[in-house]
PyMOL Python script that loads the backbone (N, CA, C, O; Angstrom):
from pymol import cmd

cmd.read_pdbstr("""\
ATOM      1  N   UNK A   1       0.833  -1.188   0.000  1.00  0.00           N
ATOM      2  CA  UNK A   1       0.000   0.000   0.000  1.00  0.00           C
ATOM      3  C   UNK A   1       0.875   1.248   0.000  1.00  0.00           C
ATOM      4  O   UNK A   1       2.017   1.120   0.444  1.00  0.00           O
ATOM      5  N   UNK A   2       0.405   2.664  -0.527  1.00  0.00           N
ATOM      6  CA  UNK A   2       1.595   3.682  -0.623  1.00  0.00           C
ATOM      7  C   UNK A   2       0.572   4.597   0.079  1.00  0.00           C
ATOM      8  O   UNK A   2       0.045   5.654  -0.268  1.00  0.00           O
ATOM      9  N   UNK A   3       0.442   3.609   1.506  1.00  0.00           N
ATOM     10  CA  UNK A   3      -0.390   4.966   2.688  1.00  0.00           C
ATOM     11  C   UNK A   3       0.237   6.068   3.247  1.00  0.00           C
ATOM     12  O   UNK A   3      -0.324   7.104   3.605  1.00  0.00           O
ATOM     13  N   UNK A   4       2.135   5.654   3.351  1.00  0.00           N
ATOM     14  CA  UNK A   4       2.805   6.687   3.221  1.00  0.00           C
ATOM     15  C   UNK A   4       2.894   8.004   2.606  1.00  0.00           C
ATOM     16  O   UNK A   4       3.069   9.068   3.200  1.00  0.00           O
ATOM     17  N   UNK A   5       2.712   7.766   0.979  1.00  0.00           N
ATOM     18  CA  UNK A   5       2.556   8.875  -0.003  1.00  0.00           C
ATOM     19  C   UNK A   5       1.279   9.247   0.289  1.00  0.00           C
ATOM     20  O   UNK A   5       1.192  10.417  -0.084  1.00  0.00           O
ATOM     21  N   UNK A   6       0.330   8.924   0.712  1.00  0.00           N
ATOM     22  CA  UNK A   6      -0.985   9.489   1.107  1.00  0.00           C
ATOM     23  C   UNK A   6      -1.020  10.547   1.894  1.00  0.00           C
ATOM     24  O   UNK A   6      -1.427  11.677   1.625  1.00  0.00           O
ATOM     25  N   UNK A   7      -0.352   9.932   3.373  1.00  0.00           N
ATOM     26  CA  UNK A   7       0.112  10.500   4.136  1.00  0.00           C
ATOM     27  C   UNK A   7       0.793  12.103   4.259  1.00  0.00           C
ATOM     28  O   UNK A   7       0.398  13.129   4.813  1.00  0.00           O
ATOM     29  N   UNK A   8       2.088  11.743   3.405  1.00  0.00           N
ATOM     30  CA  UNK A   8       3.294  12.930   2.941  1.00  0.00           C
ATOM     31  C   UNK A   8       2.636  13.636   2.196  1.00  0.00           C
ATOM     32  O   UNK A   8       3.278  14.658   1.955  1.00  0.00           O
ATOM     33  N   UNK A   9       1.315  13.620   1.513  1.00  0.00           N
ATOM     34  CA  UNK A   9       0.850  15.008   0.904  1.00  0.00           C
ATOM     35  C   UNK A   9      -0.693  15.104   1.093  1.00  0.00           C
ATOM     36  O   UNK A   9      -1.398  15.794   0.356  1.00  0.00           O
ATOM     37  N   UNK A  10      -1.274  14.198   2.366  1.00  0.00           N
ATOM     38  CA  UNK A  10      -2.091  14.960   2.553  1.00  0.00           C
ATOM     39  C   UNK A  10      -3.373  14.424   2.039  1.00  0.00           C
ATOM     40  O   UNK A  10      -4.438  15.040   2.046  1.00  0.00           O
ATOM     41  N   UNK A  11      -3.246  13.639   1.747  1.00  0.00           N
ATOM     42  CA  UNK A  11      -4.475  13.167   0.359  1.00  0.00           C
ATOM     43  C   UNK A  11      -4.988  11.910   0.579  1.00  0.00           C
ATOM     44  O   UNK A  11      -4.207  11.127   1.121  1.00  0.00           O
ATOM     45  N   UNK A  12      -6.375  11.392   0.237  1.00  0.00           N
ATOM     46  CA  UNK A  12      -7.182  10.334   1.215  1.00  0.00           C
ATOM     47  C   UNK A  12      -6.525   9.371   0.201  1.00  0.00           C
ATOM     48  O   UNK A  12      -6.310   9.836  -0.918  1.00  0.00           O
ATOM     49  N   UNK A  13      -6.253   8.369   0.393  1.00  0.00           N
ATOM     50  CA  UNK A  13      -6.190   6.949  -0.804  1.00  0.00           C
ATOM     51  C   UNK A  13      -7.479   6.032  -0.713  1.00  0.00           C
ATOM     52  O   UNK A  13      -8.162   5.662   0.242  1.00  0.00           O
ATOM     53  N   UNK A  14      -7.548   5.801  -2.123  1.00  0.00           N
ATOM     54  CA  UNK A  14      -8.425   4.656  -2.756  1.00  0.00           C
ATOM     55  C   UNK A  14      -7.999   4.257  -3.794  1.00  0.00           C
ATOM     56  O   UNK A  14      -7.502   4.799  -4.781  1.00  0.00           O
ATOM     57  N   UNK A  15      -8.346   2.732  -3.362  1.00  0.00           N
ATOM     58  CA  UNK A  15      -7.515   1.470  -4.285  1.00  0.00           C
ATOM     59  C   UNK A  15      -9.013   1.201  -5.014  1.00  0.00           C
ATOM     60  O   UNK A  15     -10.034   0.803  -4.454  1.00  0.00           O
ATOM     61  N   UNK A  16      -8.764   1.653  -6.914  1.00  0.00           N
ATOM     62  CA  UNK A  16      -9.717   1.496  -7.487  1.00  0.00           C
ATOM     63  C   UNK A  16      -9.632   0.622  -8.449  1.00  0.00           C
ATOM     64  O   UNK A  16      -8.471   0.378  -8.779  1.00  0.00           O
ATOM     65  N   UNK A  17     -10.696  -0.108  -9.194  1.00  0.00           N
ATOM     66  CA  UNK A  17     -11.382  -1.259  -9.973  1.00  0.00           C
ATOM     67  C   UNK A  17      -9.340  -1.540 -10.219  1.00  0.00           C
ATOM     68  O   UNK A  17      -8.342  -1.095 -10.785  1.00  0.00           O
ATOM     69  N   UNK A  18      -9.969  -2.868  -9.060  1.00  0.00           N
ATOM     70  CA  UNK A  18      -9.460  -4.645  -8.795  1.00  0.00           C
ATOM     71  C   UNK A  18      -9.750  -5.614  -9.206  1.00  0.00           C
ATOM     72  O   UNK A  18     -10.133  -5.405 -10.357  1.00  0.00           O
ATOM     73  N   UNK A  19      -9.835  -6.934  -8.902  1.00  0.00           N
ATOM     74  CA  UNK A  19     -11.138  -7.633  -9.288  1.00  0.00           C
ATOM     75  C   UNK A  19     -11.291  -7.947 -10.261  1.00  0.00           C
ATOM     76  O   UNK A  19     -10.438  -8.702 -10.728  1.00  0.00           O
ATOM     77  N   UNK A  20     -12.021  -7.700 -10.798  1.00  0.00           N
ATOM     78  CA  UNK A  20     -12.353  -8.679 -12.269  1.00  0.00           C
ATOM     79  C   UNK A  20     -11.773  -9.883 -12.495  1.00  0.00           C
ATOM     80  O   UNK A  20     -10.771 -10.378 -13.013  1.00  0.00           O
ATOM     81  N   UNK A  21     -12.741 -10.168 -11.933  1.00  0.00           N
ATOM     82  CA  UNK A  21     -12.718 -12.419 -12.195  1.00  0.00           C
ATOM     83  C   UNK A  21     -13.536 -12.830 -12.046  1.00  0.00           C
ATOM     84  O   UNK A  21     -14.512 -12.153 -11.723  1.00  0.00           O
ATOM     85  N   UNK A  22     -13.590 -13.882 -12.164  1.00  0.00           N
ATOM     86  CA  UNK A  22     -14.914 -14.741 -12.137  1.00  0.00           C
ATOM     87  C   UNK A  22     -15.073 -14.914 -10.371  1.00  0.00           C
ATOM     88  O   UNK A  22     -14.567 -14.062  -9.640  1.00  0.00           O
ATOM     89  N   UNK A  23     -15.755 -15.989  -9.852  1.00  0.00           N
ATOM     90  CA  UNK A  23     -16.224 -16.440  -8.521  1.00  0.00           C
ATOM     91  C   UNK A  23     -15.545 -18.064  -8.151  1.00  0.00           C
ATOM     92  O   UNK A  23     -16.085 -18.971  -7.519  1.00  0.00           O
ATOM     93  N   UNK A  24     -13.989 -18.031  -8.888  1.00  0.00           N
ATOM     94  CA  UNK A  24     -13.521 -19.131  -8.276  1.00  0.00           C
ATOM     95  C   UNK A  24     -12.610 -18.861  -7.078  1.00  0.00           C
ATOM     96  O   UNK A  24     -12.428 -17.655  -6.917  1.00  0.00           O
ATOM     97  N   UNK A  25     -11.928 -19.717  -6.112  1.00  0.00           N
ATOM     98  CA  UNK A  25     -11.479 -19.438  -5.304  1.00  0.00           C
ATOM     99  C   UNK A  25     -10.248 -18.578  -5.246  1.00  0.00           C
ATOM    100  O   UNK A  25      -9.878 -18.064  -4.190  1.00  0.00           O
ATOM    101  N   UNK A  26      -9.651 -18.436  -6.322  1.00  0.00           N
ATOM    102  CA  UNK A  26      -8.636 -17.688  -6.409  1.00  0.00           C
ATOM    103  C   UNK A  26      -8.543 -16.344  -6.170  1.00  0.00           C
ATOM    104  O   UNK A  26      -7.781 -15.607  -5.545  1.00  0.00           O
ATOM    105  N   UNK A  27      -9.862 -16.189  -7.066  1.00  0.00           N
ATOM    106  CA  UNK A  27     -10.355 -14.807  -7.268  1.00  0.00           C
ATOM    107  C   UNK A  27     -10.773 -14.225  -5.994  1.00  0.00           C
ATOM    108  O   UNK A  27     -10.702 -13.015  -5.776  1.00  0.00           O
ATOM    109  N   UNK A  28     -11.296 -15.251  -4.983  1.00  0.00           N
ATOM    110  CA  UNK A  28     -12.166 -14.383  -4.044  1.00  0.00           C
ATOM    111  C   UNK A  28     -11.365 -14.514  -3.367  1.00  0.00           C
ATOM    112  O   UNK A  28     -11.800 -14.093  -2.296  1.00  0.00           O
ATOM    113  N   UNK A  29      -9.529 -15.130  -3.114  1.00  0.00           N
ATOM    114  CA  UNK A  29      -8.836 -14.987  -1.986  1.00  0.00           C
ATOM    115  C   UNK A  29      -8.176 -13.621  -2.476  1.00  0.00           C
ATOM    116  O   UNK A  29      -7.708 -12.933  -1.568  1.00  0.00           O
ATOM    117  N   UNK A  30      -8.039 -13.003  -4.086  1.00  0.00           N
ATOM    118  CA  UNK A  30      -7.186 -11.970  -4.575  1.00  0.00           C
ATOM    119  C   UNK A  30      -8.737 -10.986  -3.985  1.00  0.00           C
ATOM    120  O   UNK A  30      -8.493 -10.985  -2.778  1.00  0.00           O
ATOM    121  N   UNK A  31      -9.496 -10.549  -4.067  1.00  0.00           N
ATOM    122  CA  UNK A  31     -10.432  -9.804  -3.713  1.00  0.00           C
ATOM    123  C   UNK A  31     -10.281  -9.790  -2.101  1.00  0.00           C
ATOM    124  O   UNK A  31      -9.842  -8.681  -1.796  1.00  0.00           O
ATOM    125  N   UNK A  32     -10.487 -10.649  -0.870  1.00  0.00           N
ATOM    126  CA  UNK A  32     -10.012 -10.417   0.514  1.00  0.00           C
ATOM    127  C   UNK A  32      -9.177 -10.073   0.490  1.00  0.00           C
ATOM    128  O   UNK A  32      -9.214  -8.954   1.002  1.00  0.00           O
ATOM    129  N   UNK A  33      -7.812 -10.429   0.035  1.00  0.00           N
ATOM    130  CA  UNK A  33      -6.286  -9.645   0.258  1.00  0.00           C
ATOM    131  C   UNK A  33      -6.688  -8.354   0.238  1.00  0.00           C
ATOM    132  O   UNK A  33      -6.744  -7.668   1.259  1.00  0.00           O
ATOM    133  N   UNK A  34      -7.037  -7.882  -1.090  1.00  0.00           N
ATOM    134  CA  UNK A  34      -7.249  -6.275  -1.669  1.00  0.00           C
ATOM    135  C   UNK A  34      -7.991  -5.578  -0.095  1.00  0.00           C
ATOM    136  O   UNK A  34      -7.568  -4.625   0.559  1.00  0.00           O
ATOM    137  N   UNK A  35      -8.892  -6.222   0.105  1.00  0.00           N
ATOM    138  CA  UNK A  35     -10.163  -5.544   0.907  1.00  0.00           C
ATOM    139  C   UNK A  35      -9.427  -5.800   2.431  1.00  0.00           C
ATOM    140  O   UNK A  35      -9.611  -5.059   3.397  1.00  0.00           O
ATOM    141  N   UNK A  36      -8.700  -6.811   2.432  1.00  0.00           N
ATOM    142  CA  UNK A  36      -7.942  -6.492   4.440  1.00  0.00           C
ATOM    143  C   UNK A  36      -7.089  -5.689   4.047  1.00  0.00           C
ATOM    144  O   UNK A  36      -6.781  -4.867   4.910  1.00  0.00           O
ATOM    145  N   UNK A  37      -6.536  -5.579   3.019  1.00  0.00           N
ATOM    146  CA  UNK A  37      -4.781  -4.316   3.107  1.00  0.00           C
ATOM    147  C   UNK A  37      -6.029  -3.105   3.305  1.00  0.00           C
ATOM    148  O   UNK A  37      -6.171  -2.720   4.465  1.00  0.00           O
ATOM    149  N   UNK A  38      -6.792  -2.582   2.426  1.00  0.00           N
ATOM    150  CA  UNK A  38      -7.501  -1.708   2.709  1.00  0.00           C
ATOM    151  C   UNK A  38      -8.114  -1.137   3.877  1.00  0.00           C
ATOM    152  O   UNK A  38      -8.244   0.050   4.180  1.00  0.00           O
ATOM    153  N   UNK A  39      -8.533  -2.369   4.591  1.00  0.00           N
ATOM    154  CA  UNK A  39      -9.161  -2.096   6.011  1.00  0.00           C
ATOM    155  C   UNK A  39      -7.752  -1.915   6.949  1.00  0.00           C
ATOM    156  O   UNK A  39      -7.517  -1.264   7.967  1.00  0.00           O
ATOM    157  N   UNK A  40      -7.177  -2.551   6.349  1.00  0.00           N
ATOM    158  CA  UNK A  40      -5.992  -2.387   7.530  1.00  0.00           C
ATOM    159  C   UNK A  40      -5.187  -0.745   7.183  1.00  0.00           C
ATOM    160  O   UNK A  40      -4.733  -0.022   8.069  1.00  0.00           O
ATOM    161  N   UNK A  41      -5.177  -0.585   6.444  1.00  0.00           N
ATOM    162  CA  UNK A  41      -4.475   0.999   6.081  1.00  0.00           C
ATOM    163  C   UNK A  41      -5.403   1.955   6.101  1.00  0.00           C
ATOM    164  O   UNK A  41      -4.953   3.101   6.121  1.00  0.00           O
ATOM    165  N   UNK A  42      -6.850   1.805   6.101  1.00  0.00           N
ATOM    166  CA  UNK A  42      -7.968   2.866   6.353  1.00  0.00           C
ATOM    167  C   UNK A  42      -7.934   3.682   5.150  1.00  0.00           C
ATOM    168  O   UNK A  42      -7.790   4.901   5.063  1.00  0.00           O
ATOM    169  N   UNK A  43      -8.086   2.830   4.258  1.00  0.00           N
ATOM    170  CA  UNK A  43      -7.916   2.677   2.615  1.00  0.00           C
ATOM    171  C   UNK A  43      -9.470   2.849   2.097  1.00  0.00           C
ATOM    172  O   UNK A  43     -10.305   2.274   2.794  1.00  0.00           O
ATOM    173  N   UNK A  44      -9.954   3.582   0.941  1.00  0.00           N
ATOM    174  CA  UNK A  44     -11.201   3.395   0.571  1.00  0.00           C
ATOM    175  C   UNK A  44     -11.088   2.576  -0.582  1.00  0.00           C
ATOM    176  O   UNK A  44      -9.928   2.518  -0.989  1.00  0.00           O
ATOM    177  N   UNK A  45     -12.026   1.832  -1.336  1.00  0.00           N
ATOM    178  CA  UNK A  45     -11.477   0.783  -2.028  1.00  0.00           C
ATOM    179  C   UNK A  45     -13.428   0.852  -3.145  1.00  0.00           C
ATOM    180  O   UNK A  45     -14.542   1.215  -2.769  1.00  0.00           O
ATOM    181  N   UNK A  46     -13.044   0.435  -4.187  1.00  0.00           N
ATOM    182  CA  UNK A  46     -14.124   0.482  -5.104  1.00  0.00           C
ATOM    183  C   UNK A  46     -13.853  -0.999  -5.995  1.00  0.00           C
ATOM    184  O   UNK A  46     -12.732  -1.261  -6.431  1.00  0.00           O
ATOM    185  N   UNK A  47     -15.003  -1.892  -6.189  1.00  0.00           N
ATOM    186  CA  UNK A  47     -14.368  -2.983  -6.805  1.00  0.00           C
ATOM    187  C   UNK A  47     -14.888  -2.966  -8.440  1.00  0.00           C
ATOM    188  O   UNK A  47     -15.878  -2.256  -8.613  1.00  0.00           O
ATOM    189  N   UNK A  48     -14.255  -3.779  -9.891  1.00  0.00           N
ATOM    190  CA  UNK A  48     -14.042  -3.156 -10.844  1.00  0.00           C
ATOM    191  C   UNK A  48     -15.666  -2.921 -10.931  1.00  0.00           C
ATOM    192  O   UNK A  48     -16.138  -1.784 -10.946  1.00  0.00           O
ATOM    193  N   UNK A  49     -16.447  -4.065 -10.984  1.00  0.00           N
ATOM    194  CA  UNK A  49     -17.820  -3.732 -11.465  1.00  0.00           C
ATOM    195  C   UNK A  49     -18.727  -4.465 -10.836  1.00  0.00           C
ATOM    196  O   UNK A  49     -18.784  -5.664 -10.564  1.00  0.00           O
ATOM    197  N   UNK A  50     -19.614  -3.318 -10.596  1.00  0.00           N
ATOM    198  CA  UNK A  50     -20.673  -3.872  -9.850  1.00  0.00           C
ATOM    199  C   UNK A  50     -21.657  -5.009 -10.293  1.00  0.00           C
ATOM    200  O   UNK A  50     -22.096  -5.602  -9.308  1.00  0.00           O
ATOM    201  N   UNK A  51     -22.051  -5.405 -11.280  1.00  0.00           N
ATOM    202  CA  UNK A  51     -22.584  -6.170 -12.001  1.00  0.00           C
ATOM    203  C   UNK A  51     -22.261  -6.379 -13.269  1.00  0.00           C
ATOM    204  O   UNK A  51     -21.430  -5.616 -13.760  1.00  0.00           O
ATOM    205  N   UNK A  52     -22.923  -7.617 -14.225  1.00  0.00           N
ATOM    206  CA  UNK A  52     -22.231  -7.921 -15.544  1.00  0.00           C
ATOM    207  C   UNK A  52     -22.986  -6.572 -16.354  1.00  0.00           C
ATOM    208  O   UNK A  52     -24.121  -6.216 -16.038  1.00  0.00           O
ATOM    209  N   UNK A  53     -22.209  -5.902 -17.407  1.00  0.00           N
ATOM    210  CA  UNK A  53     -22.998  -5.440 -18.223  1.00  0.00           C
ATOM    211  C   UNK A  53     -22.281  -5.735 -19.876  1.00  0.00           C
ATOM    212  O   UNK A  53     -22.121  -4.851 -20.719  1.00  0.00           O
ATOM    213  N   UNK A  54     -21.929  -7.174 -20.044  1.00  0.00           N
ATOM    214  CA  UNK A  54     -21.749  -7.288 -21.073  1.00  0.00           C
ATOM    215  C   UNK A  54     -20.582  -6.972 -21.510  1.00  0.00           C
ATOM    216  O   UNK A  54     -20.310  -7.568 -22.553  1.00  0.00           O
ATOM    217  N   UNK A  55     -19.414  -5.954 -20.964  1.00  0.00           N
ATOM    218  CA  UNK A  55     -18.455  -6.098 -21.837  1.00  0.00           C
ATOM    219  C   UNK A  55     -17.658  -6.709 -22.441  1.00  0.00           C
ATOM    220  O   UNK A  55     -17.134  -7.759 -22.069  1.00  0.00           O
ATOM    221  N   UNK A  56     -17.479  -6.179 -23.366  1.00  0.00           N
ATOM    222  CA  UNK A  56     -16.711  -6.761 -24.390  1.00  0.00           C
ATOM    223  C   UNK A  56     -14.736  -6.910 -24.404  1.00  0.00           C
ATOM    224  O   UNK A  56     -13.944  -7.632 -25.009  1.00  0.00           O
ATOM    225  N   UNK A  57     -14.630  -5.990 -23.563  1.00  0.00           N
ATOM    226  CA  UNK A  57     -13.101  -5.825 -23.022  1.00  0.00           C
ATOM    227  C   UNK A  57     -12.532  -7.241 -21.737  1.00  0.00           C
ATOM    228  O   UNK A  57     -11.345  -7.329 -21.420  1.00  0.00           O
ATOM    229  N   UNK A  58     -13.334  -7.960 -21.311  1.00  0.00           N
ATOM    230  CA  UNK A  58     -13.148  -8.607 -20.221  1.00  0.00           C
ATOM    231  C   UNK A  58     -12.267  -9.746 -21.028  1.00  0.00           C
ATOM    232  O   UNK A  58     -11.955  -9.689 -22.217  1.00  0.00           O
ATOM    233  N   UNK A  59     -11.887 -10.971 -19.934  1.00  0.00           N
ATOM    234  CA  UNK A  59     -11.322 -12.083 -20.676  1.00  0.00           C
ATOM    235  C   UNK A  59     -12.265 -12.858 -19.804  1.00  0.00           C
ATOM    236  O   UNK A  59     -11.908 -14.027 -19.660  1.00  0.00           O
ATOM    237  N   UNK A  60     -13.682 -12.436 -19.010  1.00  0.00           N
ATOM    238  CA  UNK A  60     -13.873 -13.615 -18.278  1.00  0.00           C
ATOM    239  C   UNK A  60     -14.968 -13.933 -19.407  1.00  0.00           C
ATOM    240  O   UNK A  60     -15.885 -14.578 -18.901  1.00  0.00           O
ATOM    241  N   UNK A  61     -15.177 -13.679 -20.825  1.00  0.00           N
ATOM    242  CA  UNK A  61     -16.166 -14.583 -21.695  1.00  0.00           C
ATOM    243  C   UNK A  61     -17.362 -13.736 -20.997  1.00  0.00           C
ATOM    244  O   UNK A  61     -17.402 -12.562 -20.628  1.00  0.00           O
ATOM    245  N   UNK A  62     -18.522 -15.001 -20.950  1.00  0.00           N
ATOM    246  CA  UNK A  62     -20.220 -14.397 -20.722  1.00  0.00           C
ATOM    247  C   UNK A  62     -20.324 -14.470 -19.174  1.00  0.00           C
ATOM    248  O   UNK A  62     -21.390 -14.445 -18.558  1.00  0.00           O
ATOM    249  N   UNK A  63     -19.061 -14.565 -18.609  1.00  0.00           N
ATOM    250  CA  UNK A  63     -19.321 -15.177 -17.022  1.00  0.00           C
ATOM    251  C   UNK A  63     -19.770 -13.765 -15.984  1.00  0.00           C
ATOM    252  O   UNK A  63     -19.549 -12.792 -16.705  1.00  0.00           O
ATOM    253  N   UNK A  64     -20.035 -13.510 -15.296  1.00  0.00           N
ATOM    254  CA  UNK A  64     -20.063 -12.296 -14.612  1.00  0.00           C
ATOM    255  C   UNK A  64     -18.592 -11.994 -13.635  1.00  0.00           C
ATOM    256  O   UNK A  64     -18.007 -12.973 -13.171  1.00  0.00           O
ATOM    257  N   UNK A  65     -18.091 -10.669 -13.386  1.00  0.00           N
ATOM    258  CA  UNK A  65     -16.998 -10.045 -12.711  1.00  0.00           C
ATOM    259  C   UNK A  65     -17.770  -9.021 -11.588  1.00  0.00           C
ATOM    260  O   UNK A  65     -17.331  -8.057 -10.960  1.00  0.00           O
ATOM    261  N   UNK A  66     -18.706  -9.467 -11.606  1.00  0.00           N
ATOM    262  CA  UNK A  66     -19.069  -8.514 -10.910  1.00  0.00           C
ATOM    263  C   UNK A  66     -19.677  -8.658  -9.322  1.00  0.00           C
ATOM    264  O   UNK A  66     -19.585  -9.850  -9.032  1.00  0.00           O
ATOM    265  N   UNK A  67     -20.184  -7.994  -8.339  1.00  0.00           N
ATOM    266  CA  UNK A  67     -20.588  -8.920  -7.218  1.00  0.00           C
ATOM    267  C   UNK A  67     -21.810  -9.322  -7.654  1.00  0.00           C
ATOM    268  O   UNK A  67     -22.537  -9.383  -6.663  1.00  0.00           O
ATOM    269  N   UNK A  68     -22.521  -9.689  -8.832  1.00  0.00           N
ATOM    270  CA  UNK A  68     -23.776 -10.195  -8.605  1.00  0.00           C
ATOM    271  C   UNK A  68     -23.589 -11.151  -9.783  1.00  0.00           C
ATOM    272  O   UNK A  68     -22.809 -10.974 -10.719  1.00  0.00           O
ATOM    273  N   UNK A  69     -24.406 -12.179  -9.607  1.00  0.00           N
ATOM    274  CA  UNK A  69     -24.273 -13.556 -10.595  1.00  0.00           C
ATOM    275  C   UNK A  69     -25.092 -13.185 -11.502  1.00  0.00           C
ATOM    276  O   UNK A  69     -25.551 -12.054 -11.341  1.00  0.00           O
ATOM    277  N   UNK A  70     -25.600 -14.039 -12.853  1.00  0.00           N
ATOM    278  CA  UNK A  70     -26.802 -13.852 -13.632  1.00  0.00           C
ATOM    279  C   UNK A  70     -28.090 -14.031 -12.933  1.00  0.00           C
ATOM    280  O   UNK A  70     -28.974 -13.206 -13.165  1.00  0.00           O
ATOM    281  N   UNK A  71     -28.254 -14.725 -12.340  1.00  0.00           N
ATOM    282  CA  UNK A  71     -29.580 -15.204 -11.579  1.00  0.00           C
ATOM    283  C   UNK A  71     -29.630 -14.050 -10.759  1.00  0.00           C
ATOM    284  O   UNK A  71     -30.815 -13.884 -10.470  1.00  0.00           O
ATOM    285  N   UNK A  72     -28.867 -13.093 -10.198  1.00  0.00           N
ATOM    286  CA  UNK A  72     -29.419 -11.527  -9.411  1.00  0.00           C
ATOM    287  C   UNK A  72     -29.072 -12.266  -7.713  1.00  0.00           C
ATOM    288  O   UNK A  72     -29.690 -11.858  -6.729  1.00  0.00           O
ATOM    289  N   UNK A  73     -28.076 -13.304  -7.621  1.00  0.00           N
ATOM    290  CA  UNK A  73     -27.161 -13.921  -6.294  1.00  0.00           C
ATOM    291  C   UNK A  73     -26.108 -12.906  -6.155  1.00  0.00           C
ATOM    292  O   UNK A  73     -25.512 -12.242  -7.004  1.00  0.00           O
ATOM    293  N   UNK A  74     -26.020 -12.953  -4.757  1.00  0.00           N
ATOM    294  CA  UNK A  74     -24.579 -12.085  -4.296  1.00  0.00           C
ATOM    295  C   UNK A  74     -23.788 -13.151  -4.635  1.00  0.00           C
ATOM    296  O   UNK A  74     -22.567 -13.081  -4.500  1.00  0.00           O
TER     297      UNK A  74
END
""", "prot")
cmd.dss("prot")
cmd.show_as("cartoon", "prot")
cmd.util.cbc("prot")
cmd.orient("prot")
């Protein structure tokens, strides 16, 4: 985390769009890491997308990256 440089000038930090993966375990241990360094540095944090909307830029295919599944599941 560069809570230091935050620090030295003054300025709030947020760690923005992370994430993007699917809902296998990998993904959701790289998503907790992100979200305890954050809590632990008093970090604000935004994750990449809130739900699927189709893009076309992703590599996860038709799968969702987002916190909500197709069926509308956390």
């Amino acid at each position: 985390m560069r809570d230091r440089d935050a620090q030295r000038y003054g300025v709030p930090l947020i760690i923005s769009e992370f994430g993007a993966c699917t809902s296998s375990q990998n993904c959701m241990n790289e998503i907790n890491s992100v979200v305890d360094a954050c809590d632990e540095y008093l970090s604000s944090w935004a994750y990449w997308q809130f739900k699927t909307y189709m893009d076309i830029t992703t590599s996860a295919g038709d799968t969702s990256e987002g916190f909500y599944e197709k069926n509308g599941t956390l």
